[in-house]
Every structure is written in C-alpha cells, then in structure tokens.
C-alpha positions as CSV (number, residue, x, y, z in Angstrom):
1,X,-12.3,91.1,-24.5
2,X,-11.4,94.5,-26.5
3,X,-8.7,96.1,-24.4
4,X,-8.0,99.8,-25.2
5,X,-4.5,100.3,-26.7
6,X,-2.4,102.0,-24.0
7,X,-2.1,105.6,-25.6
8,X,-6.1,105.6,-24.8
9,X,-5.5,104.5,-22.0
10,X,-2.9,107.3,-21.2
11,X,-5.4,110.0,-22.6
12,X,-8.3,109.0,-20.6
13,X,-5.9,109.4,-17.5
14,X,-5.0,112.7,-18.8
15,X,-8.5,113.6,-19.4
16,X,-10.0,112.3,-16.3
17,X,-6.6,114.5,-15.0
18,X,-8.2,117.7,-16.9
19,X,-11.3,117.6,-14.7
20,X,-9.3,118.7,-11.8
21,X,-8.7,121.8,-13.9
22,X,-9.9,125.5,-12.2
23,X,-9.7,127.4,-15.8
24,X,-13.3,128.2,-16.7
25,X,-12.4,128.3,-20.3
26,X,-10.8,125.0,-21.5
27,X,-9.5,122.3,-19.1
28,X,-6.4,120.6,-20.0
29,X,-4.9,117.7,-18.6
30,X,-1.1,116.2,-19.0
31,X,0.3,113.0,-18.1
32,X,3.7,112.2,-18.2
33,X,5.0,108.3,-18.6
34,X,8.6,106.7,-18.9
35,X,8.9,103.4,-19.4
36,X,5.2,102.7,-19.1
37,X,5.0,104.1,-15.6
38,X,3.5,107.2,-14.9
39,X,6.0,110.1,-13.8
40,X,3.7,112.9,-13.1
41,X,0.5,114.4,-13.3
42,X,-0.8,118.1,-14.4
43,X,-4.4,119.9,-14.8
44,X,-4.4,124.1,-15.8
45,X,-5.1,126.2,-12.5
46,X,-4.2,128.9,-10.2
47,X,-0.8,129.0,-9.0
48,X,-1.1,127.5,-5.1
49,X,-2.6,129.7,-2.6
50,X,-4.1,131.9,-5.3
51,X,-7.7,132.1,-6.2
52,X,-9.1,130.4,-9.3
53,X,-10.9,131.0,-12.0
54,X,-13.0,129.0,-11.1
55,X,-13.9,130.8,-7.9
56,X,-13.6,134.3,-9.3
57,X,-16.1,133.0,-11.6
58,X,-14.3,135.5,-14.8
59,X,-11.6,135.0,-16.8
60,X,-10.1,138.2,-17.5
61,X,-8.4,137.0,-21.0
62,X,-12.1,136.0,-21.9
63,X,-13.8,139.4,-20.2
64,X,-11.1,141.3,-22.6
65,X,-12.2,138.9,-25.7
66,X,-9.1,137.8,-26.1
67,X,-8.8,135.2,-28.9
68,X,-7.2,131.8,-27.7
69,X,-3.5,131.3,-28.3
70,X,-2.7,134.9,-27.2
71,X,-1.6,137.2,-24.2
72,X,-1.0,134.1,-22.0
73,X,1.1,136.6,-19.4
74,X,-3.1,137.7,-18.3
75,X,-3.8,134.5,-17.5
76,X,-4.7,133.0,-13.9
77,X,-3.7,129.5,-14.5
78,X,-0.4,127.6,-14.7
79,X,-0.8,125.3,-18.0
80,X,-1.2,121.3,-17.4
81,X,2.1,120.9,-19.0
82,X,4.0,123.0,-17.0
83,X,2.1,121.6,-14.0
84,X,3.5,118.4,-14.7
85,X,6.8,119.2,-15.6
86,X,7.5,120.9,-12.4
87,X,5.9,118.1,-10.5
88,X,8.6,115.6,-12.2
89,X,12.8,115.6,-12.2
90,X,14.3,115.9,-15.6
91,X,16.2,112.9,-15.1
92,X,12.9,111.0,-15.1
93,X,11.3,113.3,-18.2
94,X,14.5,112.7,-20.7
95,X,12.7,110.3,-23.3
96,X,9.4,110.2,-21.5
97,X,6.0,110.9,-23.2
98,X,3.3,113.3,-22.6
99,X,-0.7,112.9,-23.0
100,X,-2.5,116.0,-23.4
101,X,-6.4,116.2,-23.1
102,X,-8.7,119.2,-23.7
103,X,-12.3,119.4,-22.6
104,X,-14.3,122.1,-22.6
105,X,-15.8,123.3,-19.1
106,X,-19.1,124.3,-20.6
107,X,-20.2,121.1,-22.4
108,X,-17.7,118.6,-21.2
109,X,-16.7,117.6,-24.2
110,X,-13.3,116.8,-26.0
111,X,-12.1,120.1,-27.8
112,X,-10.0,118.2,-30.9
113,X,-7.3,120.7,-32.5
114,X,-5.4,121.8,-29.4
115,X,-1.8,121.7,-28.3
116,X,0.6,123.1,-26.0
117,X,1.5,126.7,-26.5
118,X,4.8,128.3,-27.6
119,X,6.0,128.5,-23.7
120,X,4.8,125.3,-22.7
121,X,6.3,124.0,-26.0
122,X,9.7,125.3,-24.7
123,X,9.3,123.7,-21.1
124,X,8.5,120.2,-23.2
125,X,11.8,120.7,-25.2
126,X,13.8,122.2,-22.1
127,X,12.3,118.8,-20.0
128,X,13.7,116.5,-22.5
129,X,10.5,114.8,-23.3
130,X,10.2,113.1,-26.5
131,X,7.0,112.8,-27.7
132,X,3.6,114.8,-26.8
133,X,0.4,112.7,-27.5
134,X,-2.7,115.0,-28.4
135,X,-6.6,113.8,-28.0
136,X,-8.7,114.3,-30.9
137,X,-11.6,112.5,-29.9
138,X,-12.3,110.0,-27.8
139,X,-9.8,107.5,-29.5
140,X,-8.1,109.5,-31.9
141,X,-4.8,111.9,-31.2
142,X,-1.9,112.9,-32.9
143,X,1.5,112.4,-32.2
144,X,4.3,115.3,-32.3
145,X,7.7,114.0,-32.5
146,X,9.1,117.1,-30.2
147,X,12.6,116.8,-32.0
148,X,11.5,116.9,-35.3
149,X,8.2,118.8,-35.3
150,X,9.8,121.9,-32.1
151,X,12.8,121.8,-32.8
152,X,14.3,121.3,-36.0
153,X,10.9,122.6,-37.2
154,X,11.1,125.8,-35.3
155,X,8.2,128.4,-36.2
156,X,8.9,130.9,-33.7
157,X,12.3,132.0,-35.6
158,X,12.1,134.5,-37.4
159,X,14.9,133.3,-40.4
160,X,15.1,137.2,-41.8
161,X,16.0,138.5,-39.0
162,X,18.7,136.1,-37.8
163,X,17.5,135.5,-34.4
C-alpha cells in the first residue's frame, strides 16, 4: 500500500476546503493543524449574511482589471486564512501549521505560485502559527518558516525610511 505523506494529506483537505470557496476568481482553502489534529477550517467568501461573488456573478477587482495581489480593501471575500483564524483560539494556533490550496474556479485546477497576502500574512504572524504549507501541484508545496521567512525577513519595511 502507498499511503500519502500527511502534508498531502493536509492539502487535499485544504483543497477539497477551497471548493466551498464563493470568490469567482481563485478559490483558496486553509487548514489549520496542531498536534496532528485539525484546529480549524477556512475557504475565501463573502462575509456572513452578505452576497457573494458568486451570486453577484462579478467581481468588481476583476470588472476594474485589477492585477492580483492589489487593492484587496475592493474585495467581497474574507481570505481562507483569515477565515480560519477567526474560526480557531490563539491558544490552539501558537505552534500550529497552516495548509493553503489554490484552485482556479474556471478550470479547477491547482494555481502553483500562490500565498497568503501581506494582511493575511500579518493575521498568520499575529495568530502565532508557525509554519504555512503552500500547494504547488498535486503533491508538491513549499514550506514558509513564518519566523524566519515574515518576520525576520520583513519586506513590507521600508529600511530608508525607518518605519
């Protein structure tokens, strides 16, 4: 028998989690584990009670053109991430692990290269999570040391300035 090694098996949770996702451009998914035991679960969508995406059947960020990674303020959804980070205490997050998956909502398929964004990125360091696992493809990923790579590493200072 060839068992899948358990951060595949984490991702495929998180991208099975993604499919729940509203956002009609790229469906995320975020799992977070402690202890090998699953803490909380997150998919990108609407805040509660609000309409999605989905259901508008626009994104405005998109009907605007607005390249990925930018002007995150326009849009609808509340990032997997964050979705699971609010869904979990911090007392539970402090050394846990999060699985990230990307699929596209057009084709279905794994979209390799992603990451969390600078905000979400601050909720992961604020939460006290340790490491973020990324999907590649189906059983490849990357792994962000959050101390290391977010914080010590920080690219949203700007040194010249002092800030």
């Amino acid at each position: 028998m060839n068992r899948i090694d358990k951060k595949n098996y984490y991702l495929d949770i998180a991208q099975t989690v993604a499919e729940r996702g509203t956002c009609i451009r790229r469906l995320f998914g975020a799992v977070i584990v402690k202890n090998d035991s699953i803490i909380s679960t997150g998919y990108a969508g609407a805040p509660r009670q609000r309409v999605n995406c989905c259901d508008l059947g626009e994104c405005l960020r998109e009907k605007l053109k607005i390249p990925a990674g930018e002007r995150y303020e326009l849009c609808r959804s509340v990032h997997a991430e964050a979705n699971a980070i609010i869904a979990a205490s911090r007392e539970e997050m402090i050394g846990a692990t999060l699985y990230l998956a990307c699929i596209s909502p057009k084709t279905g398929e794994i979209m390799s290269g992603t990451s969390c964004c600078s905000m979400c990125r601050r909720l992961v360091i604020n939460a006290g999570i340790e490491t973020v696992i990324v999907r590649d493809t189906k059983t490849e990923y990357r792994v962000i040391d959050v101390m290391k790579d977010w914080v010590e590493n920080d690219d949203s200072l700007d040194r010249k300035s002092g800030y």
